[in-house]
C-alpha positions as CSV (number, residue, x, y, z in Angstrom):
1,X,-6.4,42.2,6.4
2,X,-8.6,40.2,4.4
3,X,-10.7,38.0,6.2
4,X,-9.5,33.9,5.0
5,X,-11.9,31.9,4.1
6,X,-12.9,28.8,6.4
7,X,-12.3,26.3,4.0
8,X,-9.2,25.6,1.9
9,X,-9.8,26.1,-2.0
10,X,-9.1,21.9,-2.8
11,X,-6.7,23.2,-5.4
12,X,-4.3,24.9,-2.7
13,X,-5.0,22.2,-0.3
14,X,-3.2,19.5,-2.8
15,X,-0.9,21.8,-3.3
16,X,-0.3,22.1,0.4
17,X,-0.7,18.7,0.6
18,X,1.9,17.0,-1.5
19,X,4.3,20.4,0.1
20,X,4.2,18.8,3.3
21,X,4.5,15.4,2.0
22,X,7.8,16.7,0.5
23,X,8.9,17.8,3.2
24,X,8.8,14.9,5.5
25,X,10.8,13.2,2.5
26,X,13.4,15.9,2.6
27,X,13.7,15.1,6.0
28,X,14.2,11.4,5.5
29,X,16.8,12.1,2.4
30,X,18.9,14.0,5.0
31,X,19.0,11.0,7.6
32,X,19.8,8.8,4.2
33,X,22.7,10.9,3.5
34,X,24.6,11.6,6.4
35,X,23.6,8.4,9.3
36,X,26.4,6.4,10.5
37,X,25.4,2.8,10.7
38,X,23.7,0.6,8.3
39,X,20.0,-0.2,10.6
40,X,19.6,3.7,9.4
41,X,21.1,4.0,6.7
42,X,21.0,0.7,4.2
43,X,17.8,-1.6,6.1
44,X,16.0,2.3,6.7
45,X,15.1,1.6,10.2
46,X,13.9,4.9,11.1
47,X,10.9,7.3,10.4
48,X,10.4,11.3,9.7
49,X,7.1,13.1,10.2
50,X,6.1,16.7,9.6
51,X,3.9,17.7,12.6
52,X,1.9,20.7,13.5
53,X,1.6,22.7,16.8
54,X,-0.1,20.4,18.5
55,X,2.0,17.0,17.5
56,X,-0.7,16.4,14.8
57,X,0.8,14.4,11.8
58,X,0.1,16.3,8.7
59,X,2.9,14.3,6.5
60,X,5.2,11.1,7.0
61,X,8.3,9.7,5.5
62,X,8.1,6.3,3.6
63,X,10.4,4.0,5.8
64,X,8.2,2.7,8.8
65,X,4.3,2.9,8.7
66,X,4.5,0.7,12.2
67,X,6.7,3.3,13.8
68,X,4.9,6.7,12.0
69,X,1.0,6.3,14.0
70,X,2.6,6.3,17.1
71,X,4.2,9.9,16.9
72,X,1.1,11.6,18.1
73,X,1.0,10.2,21.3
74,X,4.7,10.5,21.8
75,X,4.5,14.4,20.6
76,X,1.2,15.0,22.7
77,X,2.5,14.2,25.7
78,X,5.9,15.6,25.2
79,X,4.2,19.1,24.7
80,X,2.5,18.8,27.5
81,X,5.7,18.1,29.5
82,X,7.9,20.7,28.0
83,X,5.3,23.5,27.3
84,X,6.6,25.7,29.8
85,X,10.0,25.3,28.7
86,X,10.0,25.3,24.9
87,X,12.2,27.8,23.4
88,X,13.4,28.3,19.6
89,X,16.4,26.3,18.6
90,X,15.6,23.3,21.7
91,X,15.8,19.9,20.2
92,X,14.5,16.8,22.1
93,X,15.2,13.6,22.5
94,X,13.4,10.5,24.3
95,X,12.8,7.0,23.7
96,X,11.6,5.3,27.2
97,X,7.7,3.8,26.6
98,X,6.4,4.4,30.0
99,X,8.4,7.6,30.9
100,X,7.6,9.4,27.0
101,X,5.7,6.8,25.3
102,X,8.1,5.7,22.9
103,X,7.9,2.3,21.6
104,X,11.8,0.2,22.5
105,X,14.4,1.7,23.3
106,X,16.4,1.3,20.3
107,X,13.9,3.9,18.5
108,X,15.1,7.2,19.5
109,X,12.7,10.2,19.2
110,X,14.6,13.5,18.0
111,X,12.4,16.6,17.5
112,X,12.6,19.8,17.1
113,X,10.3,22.6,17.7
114,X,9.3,24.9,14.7
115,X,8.8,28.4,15.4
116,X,8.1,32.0,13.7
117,X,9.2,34.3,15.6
118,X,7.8,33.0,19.3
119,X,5.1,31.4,17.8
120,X,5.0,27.7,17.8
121,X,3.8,26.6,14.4
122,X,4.8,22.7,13.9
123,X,7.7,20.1,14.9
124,X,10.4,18.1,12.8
125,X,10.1,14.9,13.8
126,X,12.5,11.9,13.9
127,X,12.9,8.3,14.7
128,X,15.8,5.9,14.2
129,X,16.7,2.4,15.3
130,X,20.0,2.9,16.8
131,X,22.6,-0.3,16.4
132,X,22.9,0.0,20.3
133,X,21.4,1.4,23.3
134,X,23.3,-1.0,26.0
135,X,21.3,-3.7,28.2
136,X,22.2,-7.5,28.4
137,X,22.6,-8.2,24.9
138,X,24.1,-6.0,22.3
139,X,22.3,-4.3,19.8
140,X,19.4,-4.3,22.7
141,X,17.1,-6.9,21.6
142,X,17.0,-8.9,24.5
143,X,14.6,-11.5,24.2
144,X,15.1,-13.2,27.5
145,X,14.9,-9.7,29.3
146,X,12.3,-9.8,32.1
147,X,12.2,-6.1,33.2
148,X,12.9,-2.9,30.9
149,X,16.0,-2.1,33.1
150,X,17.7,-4.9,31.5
151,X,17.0,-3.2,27.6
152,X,19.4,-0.7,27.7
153,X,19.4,3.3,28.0
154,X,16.3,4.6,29.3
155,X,15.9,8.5,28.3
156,X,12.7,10.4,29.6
157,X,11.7,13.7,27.4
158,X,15.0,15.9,27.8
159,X,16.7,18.2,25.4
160,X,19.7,17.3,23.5
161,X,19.8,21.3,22.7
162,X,18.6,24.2,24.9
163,X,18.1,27.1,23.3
164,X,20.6,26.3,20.7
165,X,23.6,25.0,23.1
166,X,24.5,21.5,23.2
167,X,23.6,19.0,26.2
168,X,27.3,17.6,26.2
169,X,26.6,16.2,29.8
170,X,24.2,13.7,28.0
171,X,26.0,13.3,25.0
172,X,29.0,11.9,27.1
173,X,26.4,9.9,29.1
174,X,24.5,7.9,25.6
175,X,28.3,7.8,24.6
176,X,29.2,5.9,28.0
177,X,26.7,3.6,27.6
178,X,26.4,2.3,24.2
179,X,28.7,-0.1,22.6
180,X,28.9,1.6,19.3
181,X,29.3,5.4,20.3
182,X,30.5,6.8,17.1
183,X,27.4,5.3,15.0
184,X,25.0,6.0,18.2
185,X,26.1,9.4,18.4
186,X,26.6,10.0,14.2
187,X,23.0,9.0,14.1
188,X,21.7,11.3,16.6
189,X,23.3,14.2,14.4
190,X,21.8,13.1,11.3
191,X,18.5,13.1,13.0
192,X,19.3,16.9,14.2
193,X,20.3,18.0,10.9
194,X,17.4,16.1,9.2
195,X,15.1,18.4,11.7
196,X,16.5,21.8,10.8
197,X,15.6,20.7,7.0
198,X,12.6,20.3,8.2
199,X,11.8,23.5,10.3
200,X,13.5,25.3,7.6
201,X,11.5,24.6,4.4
202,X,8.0,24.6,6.8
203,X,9.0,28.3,7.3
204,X,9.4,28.6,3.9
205,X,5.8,27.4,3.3
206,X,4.5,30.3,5.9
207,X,6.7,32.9,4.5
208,X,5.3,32.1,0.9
209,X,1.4,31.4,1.9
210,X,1.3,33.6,5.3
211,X,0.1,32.2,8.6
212,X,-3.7,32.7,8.3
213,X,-3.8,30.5,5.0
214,X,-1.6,27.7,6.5
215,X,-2.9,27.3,9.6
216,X,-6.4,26.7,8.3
217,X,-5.1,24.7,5.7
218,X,-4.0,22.3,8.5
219,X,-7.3,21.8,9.8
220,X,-8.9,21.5,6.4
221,X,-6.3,18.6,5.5
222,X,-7.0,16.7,8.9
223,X,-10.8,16.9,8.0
224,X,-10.3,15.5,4.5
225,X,-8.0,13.2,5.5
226,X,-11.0,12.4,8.6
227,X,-13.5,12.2,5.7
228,X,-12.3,10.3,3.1
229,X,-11.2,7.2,5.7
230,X,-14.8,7.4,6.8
231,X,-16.1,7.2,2.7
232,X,-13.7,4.5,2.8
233,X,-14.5,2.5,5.9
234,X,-18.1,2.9,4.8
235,X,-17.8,0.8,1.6
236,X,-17.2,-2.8,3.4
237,X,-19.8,-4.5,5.0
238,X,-20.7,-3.7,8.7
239,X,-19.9,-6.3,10.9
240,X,-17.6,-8.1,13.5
241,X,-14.4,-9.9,12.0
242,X,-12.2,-12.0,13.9
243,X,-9.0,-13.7,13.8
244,X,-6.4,-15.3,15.9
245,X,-2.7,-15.3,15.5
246,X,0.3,-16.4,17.3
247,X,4.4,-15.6,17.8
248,X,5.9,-18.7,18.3
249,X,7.4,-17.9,21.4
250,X,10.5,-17.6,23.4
251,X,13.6,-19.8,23.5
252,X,14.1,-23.9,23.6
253,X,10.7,-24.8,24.9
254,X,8.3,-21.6,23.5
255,X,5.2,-21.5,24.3
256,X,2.8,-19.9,21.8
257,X,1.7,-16.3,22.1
258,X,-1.6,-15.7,21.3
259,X,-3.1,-12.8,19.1
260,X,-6.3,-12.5,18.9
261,X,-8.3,-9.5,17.0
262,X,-11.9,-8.6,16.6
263,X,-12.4,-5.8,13.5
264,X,-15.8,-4.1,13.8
265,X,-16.9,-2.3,10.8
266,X,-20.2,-0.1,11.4
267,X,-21.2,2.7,8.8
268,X,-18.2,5.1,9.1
269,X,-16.0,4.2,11.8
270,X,-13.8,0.8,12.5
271,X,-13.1,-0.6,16.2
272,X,-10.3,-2.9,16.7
273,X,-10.1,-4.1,19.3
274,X,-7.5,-6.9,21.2
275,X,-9.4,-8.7,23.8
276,X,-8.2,-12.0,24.3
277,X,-4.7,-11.8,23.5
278,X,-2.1,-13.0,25.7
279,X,-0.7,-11.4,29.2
280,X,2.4,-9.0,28.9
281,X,5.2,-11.7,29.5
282,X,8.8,-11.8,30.8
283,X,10.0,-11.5,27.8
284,X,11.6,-8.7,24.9
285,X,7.9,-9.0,22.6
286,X,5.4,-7.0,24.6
287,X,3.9,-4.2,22.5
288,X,3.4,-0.5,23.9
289,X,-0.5,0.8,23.4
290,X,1.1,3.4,20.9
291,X,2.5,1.0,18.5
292,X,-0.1,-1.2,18.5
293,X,-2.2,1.7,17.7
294,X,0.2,2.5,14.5
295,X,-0.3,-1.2,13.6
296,X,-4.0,-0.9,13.3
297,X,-3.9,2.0,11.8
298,X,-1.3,0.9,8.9
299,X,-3.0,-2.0,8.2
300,X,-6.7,-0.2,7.1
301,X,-4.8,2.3,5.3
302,X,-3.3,-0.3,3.3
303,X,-6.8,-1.1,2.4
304,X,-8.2,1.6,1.0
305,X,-8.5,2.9,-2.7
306,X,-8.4,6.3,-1.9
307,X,-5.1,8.6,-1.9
308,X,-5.9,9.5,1.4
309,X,-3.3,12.0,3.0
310,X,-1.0,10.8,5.7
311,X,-1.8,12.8,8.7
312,X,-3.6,12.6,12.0
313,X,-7.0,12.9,10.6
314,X,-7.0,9.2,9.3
315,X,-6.6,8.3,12.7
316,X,-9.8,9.8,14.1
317,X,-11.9,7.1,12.1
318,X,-10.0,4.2,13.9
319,X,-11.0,3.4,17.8
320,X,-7.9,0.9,19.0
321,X,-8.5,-1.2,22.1
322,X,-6.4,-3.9,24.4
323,X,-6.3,-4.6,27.8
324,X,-3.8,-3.1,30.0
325,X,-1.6,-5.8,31.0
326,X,-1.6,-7.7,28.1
327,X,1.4,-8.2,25.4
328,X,-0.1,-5.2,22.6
329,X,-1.0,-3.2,25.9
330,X,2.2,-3.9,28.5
331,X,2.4,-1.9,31.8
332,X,5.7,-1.2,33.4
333,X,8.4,-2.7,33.7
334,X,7.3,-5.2,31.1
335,X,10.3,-5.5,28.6
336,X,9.6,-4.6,25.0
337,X,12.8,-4.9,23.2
338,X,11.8,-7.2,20.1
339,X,8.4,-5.7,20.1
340,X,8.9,-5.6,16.1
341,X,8.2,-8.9,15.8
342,X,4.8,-8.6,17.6
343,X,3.8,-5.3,15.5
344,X,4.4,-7.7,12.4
345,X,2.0,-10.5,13.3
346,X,-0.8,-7.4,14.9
347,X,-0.9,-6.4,11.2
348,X,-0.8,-10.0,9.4
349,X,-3.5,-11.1,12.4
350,X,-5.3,-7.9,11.3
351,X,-5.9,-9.0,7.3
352,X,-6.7,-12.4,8.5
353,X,-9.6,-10.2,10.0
354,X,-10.5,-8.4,6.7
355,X,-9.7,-10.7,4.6
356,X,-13.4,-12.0,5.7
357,X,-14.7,-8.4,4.8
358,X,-12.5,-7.1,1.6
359,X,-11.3,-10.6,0.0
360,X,-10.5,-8.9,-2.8
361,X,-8.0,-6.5,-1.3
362,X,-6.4,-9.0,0.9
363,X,-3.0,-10.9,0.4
364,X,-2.5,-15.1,2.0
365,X,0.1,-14.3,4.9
366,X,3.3,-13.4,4.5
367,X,6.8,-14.0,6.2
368,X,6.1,-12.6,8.6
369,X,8.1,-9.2,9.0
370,X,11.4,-8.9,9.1
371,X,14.3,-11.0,10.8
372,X,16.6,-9.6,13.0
373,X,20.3,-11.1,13.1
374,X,22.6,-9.4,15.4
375,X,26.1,-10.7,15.0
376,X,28.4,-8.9,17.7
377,X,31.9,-9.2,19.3
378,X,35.6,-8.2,19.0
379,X,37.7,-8.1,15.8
380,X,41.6,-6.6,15.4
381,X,40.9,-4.4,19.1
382,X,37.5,-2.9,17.8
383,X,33.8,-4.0,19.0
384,X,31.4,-4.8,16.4
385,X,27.6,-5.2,16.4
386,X,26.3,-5.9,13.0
387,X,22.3,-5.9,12.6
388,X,20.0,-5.8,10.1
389,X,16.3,-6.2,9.3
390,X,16.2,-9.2,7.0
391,X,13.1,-8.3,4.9
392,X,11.9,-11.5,2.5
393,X,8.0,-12.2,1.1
394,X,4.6,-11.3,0.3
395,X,1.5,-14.1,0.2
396,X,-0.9,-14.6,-3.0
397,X,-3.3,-12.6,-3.9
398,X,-6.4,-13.3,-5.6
399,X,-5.0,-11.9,-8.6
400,X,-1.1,-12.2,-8.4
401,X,1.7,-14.2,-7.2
402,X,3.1,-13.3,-4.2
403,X,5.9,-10.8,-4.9
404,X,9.3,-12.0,-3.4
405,X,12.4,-10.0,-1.7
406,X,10.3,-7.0,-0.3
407,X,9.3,-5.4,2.8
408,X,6.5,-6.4,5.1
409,X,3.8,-3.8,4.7
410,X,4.5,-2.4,8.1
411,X,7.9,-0.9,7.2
412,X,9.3,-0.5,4.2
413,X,12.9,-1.0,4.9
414,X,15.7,-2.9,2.9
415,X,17.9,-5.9,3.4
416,X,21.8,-4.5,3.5
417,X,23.9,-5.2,0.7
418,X,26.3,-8.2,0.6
419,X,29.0,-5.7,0.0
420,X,28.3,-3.1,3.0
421,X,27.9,-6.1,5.3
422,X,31.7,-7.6,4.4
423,X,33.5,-4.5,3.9
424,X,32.6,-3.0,7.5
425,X,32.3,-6.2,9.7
426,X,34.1,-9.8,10.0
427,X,31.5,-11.2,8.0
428,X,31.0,-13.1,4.9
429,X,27.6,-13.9,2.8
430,X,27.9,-17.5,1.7
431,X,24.5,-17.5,0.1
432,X,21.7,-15.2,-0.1
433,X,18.6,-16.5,-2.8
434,X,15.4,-17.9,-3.1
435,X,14.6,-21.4,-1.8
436,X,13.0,-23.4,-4.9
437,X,9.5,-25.3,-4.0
438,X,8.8,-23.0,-0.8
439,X,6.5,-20.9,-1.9
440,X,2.5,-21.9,-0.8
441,X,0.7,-23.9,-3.6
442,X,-2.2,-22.5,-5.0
443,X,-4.0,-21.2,-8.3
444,X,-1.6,-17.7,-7.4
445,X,1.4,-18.9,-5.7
446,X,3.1,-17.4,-2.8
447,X,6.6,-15.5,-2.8
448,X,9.3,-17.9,-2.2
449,X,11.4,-18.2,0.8
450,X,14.7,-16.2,1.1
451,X,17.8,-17.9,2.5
452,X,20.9,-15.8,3.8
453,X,24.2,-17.4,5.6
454,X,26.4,-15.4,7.3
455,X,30.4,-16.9,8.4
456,X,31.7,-15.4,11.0
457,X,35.3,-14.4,10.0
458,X,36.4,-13.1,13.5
459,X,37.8,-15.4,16.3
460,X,34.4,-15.5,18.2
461,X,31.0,-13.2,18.6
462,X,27.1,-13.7,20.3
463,X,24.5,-14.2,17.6
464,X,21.0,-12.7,18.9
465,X,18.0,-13.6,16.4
466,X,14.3,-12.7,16.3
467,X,12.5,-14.6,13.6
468,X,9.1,-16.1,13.8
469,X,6.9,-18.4,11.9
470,X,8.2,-21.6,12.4
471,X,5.1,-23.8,14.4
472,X,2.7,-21.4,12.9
473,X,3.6,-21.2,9.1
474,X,2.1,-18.4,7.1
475,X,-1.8,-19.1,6.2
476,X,-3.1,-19.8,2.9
477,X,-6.4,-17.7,1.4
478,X,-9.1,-19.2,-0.4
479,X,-7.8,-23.0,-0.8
480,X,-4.5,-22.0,-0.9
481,X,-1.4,-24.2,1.2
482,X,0.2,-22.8,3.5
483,X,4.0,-21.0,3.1
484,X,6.7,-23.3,4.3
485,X,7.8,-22.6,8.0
486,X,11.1,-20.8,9.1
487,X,14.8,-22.1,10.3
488,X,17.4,-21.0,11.8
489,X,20.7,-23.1,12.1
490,X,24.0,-22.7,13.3
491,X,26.5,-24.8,11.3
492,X,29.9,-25.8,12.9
493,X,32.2,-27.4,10.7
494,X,30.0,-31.0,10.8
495,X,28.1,-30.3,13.6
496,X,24.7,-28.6,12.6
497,X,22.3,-27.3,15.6
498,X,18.5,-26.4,14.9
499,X,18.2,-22.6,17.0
500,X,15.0,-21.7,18.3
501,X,13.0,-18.6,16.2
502,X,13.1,-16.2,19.3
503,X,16.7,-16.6,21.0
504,X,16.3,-16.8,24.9
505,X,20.2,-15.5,24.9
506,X,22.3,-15.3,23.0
507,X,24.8,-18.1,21.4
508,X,28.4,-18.0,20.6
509,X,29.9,-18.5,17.5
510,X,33.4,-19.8,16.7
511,X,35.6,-18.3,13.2
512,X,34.3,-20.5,10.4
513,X,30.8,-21.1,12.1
514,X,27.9,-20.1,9.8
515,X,24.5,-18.9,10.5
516,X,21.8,-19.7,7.7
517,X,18.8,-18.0,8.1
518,X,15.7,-19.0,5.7
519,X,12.7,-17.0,5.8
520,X,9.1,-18.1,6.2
521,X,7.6,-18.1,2.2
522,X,4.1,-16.6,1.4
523,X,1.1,-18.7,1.8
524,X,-1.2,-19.4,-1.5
525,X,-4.4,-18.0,-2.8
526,X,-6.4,-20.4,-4.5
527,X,-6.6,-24.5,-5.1
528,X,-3.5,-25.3,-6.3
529,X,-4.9,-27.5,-9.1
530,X,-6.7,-24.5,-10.8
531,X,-3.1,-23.1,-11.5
532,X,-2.9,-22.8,-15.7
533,X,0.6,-25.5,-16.6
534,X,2.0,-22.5,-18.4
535,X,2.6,-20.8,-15.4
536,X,4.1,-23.7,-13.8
537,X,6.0,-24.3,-16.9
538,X,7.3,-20.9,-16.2
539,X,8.3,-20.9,-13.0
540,X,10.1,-24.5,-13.6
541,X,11.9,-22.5,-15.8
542,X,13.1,-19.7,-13.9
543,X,14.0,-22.3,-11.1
544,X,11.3,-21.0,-8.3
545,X,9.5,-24.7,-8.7
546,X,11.4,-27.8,-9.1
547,X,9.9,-30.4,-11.8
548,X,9.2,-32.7,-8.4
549,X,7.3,-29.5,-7.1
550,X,5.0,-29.5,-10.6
551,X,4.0,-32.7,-10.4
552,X,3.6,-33.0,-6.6
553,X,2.1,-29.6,-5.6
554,X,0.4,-28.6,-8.9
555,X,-0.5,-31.6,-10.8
556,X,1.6,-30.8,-13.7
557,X,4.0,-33.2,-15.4
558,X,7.0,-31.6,-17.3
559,X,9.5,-33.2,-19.1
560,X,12.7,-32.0,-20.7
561,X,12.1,-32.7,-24.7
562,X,13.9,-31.8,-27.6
563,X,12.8,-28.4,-27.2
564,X,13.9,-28.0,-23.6
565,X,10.9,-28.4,-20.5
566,X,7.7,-29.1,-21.3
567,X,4.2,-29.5,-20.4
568,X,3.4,-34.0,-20.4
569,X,-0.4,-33.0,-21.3
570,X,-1.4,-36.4,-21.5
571,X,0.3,-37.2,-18.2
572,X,-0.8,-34.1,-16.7
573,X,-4.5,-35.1,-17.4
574,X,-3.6,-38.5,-15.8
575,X,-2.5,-37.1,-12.2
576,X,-5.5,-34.6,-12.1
577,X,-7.7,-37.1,-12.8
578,X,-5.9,-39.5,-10.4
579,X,-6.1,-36.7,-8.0
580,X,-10.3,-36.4,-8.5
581,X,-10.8,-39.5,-8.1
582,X,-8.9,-39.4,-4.5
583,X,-10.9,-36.6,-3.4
584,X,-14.0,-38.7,-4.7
C-alpha cells in the first residue's frame, strides 16, 4: 500500500470538511422530520454532532452552539465507561450531569457507535430537550428544586440498544415516568434513526476515501481548526477583560445572582475564567462545568472572521475556569434544571468582557436568551404540557440596528407557530408583536421587545416560567440606553398580578386567564442624539417608535403634514439645542 502522506492536501481537507459538516446536518434534518413534540421539532431544542473515535467533534448541527461544546466531555467519559462493552449496532442514552456529565436532565444524550467492521471509527451524536422528564413540576424546569432528585428522571450511561436488540425494560421505565410518554418516547426514536443516518453516510465517506486518508484527515482538520482560532485569538489585544453580570434571581423576593468573568487574551491562547461568581444555590439555575465550557467557547467563535471548522480543535485554544461549588461549576446534588437561563447571561456577560477588546465586533446586550413558558394540565381526559423557547432580540451594533424576532446567539432555535401551538393544545395566542418605543435609544437602536399572550382555553393548568432581565435590563454600548426590562403578568378577568421572572413554583391558571409575556428589548449602541431624523422618520413610520418616542428619546420632532409624517426641522433643532444647553 502506498504510504499516505502526513498532511491532508487543503483541497481534500475542505472537501472533507464541508462532508462532515453535511453530515451532522443530515442528522439534524432527520430529527426535523420525524420528532414528536414541538421543543424538538418547531423551537429546535436539540443538537447533532459528527464525532470521531475518541468523542472528538469534527462537525455540528446548527440548532444549539450552548449545548454542541459540551459533547466532548460527555462522549469522553462515556467511552471510557463503556469501552469494554461497545459492540456494533449498541446505541446509548444518558442525560444525568454528575453520573455522565450531561447538562439537565431534559437534554437527552443518544449516540451511537460507528464501526467498520470491529473497528471503532466515529459516533452519531444526539441531543434533544424532551417536553418531560418527571420531577416536581412538569416539563422539568423546576426552579424552586433544591436537590437534582426533585428534576425528574436521572439516567447514567446505559444502552437503549445492545447489540441491535431493544432495552424495552427501560423503555417501559422513561415511559412510566414521564408525563408525555408518546412525545418522550417518539423523540428518543427520532434521535435513533437520526444516528443510523449518521453512521451510515460516515461509512460512506471511508468506503469512498479508505481508512488511511480519513483518519489522518481527522487529525489534520482538528489542527487547522487549532490553528486558525490561535491566528484569530492573536489579532486582539493581550490583556485581562472583565465584566459582571447578574440573573435576577428566584421567586417573590430574588436575590441577584452574580456573574462575574475575567477574559485574558495573551498571544495565541484565551483564559476565561469565573472566579467570583456566585455559590451553586438551591435552586433549578446552577450550570454544569461542561456547559459552561460550551458557553465560552460559542461566544469567541462568534467573534472571529475566520470560517473556522466546527470541531474539537477550536476548543484547544480556550482554557475555561470556575470554582467547584459555584453556580457555572455546581457539585452534586445541586439542581440544574433551568440552567438555560444561566448559559444565556455566561455568554452575554462574556461580550460585555470583549466588548472592551473587539468593540467593533461586539453587539449592546440583548434579551437575554430565550423564555421558557410551560403551560401544563388536563384537557377532555388527556394531559398536556405545552413548552416552548420564546426567542425575541438582538442589541445595536456599532453599525446596525439591533435585529428583532431572532435567536440568542447561544442557540439558534425558533419560536412555535401560533397555529401548532392552538391546534395541539388548549391554547390561544391573543397577541404576539413588537412593543413600540422599547427598543434602547441610541445612534443604532436596539431590537424591540416581543410581546406574546397565551389564554388558557382548558378548565385549569400550572404555568412554570423562566425569563430574566427584569432588575437588570439589557446594557447599552458606547452611550447607548439601556433595553427596556421584562414582565410577566397573569391577567384574570380584571384582576392583573405582576409574576416574578424566575417562578419559585408554579401558579395556577383558571379558563379565560391569560398570560402575557414581553420580552427584554436590545440595549443601544451610540448617543441617541447622533441618530440621522430619517431613520427615526422611518421607524415612526413602520410603528417601531411612537412620535412621543422621537421627540423624547431621539430629539426629533415629527408631525403629520399634508404629505403624511414629517421631520419639524426647525423644531427639531430647537429640542437639540434645548437638550445642549441642559447638558451645559
Amino acid at each position: 500500500m502506498t504510504e499516505v502522506a502526513r498532511t491532508t492536501d487543503p483541497f481534500l481537507l475542505e472537501i472533507l470538511r464541508n462532508a462532515f459538516d453535511t453530515i451532522a446536518e443530515e442528522i439534524t434534518l432527520t430529527i426535523v422530520r420525524t420528532a414528536y413534540s414541538q421543543i424538538v421539532r418547531d423551537s429546535l431544542d436539540f443538537s447533532t454532532a459528527l464525532c470521531d473515535a475518541r468523542g472528538r467533534t469534527l462537525a455540528q448541527g446548527v440548532c444549539t452552539p450552548m449545548h454542541l461544546g459540551a459533547f466532548h466531555d460527555a462522549l469522553a467519559d462515556m467511552i471510557e465507561e463503556v469501552r469494554e462493552d461497545l459492540h456494533p449496532e449498541d446505541i446509548f442514552i444518558m442525560n444525568d450531569p454528575y453520573a455522565a456529565n450531561g447538562q439537565h436532565l431534559p437534554d437527552i444524550y443518544v449516540v451511537r457507535p460507528i464501526f467498520r467492521g470491529n473497528r471503532l471509527i466515529g459516533w452519531a451524536a444526539t441531543l434533544a430537550h424532551h417536553s418531560d422528564v418527571g420531577g416536581i413540576v412538569a416539563g422539568s424546569n423546576a426552579l424552586g428544586a433544591t436537590e437534582i432528585w426533585q428534576e425528574g428522571l436521572r439516567i447514567p450511561v446505559l444502552k437503549l440498544y445492545d447489540r441491535g436488540q431493544r432495552n424495552e425494560t427501560l423503555w417501559k421505565m422513561i415511559r412510566l415516568n414521564v408525563r408525555t410518554p408518546e412525545m418522550v418516547t417518539g423523540d428518543l426514536q427520532a434521535q435513533v434513526a437520526a444516528c443510523a443516518v449518521g453512521m451510515r453516510e460516515l461509512n460512506r465517506l471511508y468506503d469512498r476515501y479508505g481508512d488511511d486518508v480519513m483518519d489522518q484527515a481527522i487529525e489534520d482538520l482538528n489542527a487547522y481548526a487549532r490553528t486558525l482560532a490561535e491566528a484569530e485569538l492573536s489579532e486582539l489585544p493581550d490583556g485581562c477583560y472583565e465584566f459582571t453580570d447578574h440573573i435576577d434571581g428566584i421567586g417573590d423576593e430574588p436575590e441577584p445572582i452574580v456573574l462575574k468573568v475575567a477574559v485574558t487574551i495573551s498571544g495565541k491562547k484565551a483564559i476565561v475564567d469565573w472566579s467570583g461568581s456566585s455559590a451553586q444555590i438551591d435552586g433549578g439555575v446552577n450550570s454544569t462545568f461542561p456547559f459552561t465550557k460550551a458557553c465560552a467557547y460559542a461566544a469567541l467563535r462568534s467573534l472571529m472572521h475566520a470560517d473556522v471548522p466546527n470541531c474539537f480543535g477550536f476548543t484547544e485554544a480556550v482554557e475555561v475556569r470556575a470554582p467547584k461549588g459555584t453556580v457555572v461549576h455546581p457539585v452534586s446534588p445541586a439542581p440544574c434544571g433551568a440552567r438555560g437561563i444561566t448559559g444565556y447571561r455566561m455568554i452575554d456577560c462574556l461580550f460585555g468582557a470583549l466588548a472592551k477588546a473587539a468593540p467593533d465586533r461586539i453587539t449592546a446586550d440583548g434579551s437575554g436568551g430565550s423564555t421558557l413558558p410551560t403551560i401544563s394540565g388536563w384537557h377532555e381526559g388527556n394531559i398536556f404540557v405545552f413548552c416552548e423557547t420564546a426567542m425575541g432580540t438582538w442589541g445595536a451594533s456599532r453599525y446596525e440596528d439591533g435585529q428583532e424576532g431572532v435567536p440568542h446567539i447561544g442557540a439558534n432555535q425558533s419560536n412555535v407557530p401560533i397555529e401548532m401551538i392552538e391546534k395541539t393544545y388548549p391554547l390561544r395566542i391573543e397577541h404576539y408583536g413588537f412593543v413600540a418605543d422599547s427598543g434602547g435609544a441610541g445612534r443604532r437602536r436596539g431590537g424591540l421587545a416581543i410581546r406574546r399572550d397565551y389564554r388558557l382555553l382548558a378548565d385549569d393548568a400550572m404555568l412554570n416560567v423562566r425569563s430574566d432581565k427584569r432588575e437588570f435590563p439589557p446594557h447599552g454600548l458606547n452611550g447607548g440606553s439601556m433595553g427596556k426590562p421584562s414582565m410577566n403578568k397573569l391577567i384574570s378577568q380584571d384582576n392583573v398580578r405582576v409574576l416574578p421572572v424566575l417562578l419559585s413554583s408554579p401558579v395556577r391558571m383558571k379558563a379565560g386567564d391569560v398570560f402575557s409575556h414581553v420580552m427584554a428589548s436590545g440595549g443601544g449602541y451610540g448617543r441617541a442624539e447622533e441618530r440621522e431624523p430619517e431613520k427615526v422618520l422611518e421607524d415612526v413610520r413602520l410603528g417601531k417608535v411612537t412620535i412621543e418616542g422621537a421627540a423624547g428619546d431621539y430629539l426629533v420632532a415629527i408631525n403629520c403634514g399634508p404629505k403624511g409624517l414629517e421631520i419639524d426641522e426647525a423644531a427639531t433643532r430647537a429640542l437639540r439645542a434645548e437638550q445642549k444647553t441642559m447638558a451645559v
